[in-house]
C-alpha positions as a Markdown table, in Angstrom:
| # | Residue | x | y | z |
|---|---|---|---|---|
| 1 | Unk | -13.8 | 11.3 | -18.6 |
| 2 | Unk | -14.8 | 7.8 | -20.0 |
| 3 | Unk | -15.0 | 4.9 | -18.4 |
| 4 | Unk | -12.4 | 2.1 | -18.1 |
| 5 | Unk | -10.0 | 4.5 | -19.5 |
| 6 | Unk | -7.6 | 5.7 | -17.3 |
| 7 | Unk | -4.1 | 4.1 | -17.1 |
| 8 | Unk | -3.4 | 5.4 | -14.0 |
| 9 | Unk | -5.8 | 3.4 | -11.8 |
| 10 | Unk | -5.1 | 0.0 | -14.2 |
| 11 | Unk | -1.5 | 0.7 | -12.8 |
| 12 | Unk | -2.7 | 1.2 | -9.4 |
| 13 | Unk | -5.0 | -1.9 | -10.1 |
| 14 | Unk | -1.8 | -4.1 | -10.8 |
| 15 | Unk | 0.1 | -3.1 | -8.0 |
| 16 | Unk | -2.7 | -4.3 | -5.8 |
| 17 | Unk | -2.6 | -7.6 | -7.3 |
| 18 | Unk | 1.2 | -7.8 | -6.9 |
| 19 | Unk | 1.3 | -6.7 | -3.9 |
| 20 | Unk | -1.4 | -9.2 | -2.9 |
| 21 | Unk | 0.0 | -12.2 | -4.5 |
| 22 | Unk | 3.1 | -11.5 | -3.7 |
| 23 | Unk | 3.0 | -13.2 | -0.3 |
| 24 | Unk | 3.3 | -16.0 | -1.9 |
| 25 | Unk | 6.4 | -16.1 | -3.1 |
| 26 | Unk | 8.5 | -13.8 | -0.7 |
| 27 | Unk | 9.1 | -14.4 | 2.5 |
| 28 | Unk | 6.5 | -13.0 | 5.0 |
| 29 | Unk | 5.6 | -12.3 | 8.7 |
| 30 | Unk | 1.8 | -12.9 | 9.7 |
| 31 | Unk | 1.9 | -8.8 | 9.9 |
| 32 | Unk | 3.6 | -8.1 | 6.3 |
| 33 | Unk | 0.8 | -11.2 | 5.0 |
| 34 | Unk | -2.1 | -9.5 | 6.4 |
| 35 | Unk | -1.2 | -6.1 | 5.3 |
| 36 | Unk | 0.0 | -7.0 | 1.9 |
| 37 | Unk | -3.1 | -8.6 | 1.2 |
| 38 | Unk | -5.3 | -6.1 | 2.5 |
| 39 | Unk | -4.0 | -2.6 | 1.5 |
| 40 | Unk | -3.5 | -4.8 | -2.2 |
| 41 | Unk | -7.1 | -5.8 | -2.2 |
| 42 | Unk | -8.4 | -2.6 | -1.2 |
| 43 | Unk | -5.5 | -1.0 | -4.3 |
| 44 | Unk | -7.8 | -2.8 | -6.5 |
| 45 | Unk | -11.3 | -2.3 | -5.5 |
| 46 | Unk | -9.8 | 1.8 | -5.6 |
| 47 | Unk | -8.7 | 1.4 | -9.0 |
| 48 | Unk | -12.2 | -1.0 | -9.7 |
| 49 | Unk | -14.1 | 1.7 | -8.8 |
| 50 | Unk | -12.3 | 4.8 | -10.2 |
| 51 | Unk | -12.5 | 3.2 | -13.6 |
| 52 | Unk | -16.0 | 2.1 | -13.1 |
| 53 | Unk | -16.7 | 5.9 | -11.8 |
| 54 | Unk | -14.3 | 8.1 | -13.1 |
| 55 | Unk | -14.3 | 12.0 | -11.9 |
| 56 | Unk | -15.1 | 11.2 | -7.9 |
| 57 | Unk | -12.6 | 13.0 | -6.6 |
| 58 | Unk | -13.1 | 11.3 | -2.9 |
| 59 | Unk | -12.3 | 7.5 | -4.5 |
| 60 | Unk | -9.0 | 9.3 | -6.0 |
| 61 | Unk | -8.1 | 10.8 | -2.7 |
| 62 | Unk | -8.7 | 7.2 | -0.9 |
| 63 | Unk | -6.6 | 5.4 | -3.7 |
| 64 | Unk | -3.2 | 7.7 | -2.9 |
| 65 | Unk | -4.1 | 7.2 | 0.9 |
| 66 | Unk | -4.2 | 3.1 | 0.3 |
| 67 | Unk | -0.8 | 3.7 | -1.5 |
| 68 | Unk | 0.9 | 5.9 | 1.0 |
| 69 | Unk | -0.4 | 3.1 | 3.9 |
| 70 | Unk | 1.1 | 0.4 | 1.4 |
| 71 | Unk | 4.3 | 2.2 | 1.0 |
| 72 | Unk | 4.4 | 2.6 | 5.1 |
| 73 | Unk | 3.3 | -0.5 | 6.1 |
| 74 | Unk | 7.0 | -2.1 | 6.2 |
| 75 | Unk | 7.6 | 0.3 | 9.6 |
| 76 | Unk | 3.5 | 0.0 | 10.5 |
| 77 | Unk | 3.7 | -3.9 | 10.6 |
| 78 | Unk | 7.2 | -4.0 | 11.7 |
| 79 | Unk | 8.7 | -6.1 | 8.9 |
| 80 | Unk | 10.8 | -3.8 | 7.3 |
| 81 | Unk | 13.7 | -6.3 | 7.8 |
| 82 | Unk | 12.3 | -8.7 | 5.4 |
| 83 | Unk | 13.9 | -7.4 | 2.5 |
| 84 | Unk | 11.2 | -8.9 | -0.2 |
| 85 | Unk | 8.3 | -8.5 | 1.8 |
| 86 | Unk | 9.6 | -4.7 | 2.4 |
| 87 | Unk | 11.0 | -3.9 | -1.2 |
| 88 | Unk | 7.4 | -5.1 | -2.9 |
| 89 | Unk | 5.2 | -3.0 | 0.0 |
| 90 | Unk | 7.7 | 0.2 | -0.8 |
| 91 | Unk | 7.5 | -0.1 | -4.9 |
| 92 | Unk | 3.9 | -0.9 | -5.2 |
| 93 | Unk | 2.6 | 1.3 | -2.9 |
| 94 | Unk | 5.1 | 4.6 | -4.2 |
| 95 | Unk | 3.9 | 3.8 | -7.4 |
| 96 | Unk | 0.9 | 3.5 | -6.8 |
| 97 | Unk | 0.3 | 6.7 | -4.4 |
| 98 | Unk | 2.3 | 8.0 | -7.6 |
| 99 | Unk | 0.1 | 7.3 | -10.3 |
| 100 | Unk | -3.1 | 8.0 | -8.3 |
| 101 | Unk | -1.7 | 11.5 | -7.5 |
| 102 | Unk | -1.1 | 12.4 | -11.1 |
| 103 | Unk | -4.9 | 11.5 | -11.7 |
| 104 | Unk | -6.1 | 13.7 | -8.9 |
| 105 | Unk | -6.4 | 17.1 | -10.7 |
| 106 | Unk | -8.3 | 15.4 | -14.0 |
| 107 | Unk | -10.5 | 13.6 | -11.7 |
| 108 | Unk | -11.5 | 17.4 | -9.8 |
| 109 | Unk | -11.7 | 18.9 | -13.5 |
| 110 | Unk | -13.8 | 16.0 | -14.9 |
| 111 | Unk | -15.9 | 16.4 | -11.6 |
| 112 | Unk | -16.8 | 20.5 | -12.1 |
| 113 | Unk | -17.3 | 19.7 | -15.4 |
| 114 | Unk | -20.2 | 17.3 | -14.6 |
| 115 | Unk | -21.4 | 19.4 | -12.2 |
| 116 | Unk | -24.4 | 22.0 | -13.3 |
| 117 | Unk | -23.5 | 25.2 | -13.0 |
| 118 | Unk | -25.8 | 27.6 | -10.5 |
């Protein structure tokens, strides 16, 4: 696995930086601000560091669980009445949990297969 190669975590990548920026033009609560901003910027230091490192399975794993929080942080922070705040934490972080989870079983193959073999 090379790289800076995998689509999968630049698409993760990009829905961290939406999700992020996207506070500043929809309207936000302090709790759908602070949790856009942090589950985006830790989307793209996941998606960083999976292309930096590909085949850790573990960075893979994180990445879907920053997704999945992302996707539930509309009922976590209690702004899930805020229709753009809500709509751009459910997208970005379904498709981004979605994505990751496709790269999963490549990242455990490309893992064994650096592994030496006893």
């Amino acid at each position: 696995m090379k790289r800076w190669m995998r689509w999968e975590d630049y698409v993760a990548g990009a829905c961290g930086v939406f999700a992020a920026l996207s506070v500043i033009w929809t309207a936000q609560t302090t709790a759908s601000t602070s949790l856009m901003l942090v589950f985006g910027a830790l989307l793209v230091v996941t998606a960083v560091l999976n292309l930096a490192l590909p085949g850790i399975p573990w960075l893979e794993y994180a990445q879907a669980a920053v997704g999945v929080l992302l996707f539930a942080s509309p009922w976590l922070g209690a702004y899930s009445d805020h229709m753009g705040a809500s709509w751009t934490s459910w997208v970005t972080g379904i498709i981004a949990a979605g994505v990751t989870a496709a790269a999963i079983r490549p990242a455990i193959d490309a893992h064994h297969k650096m592994m030496p073999s006893h």
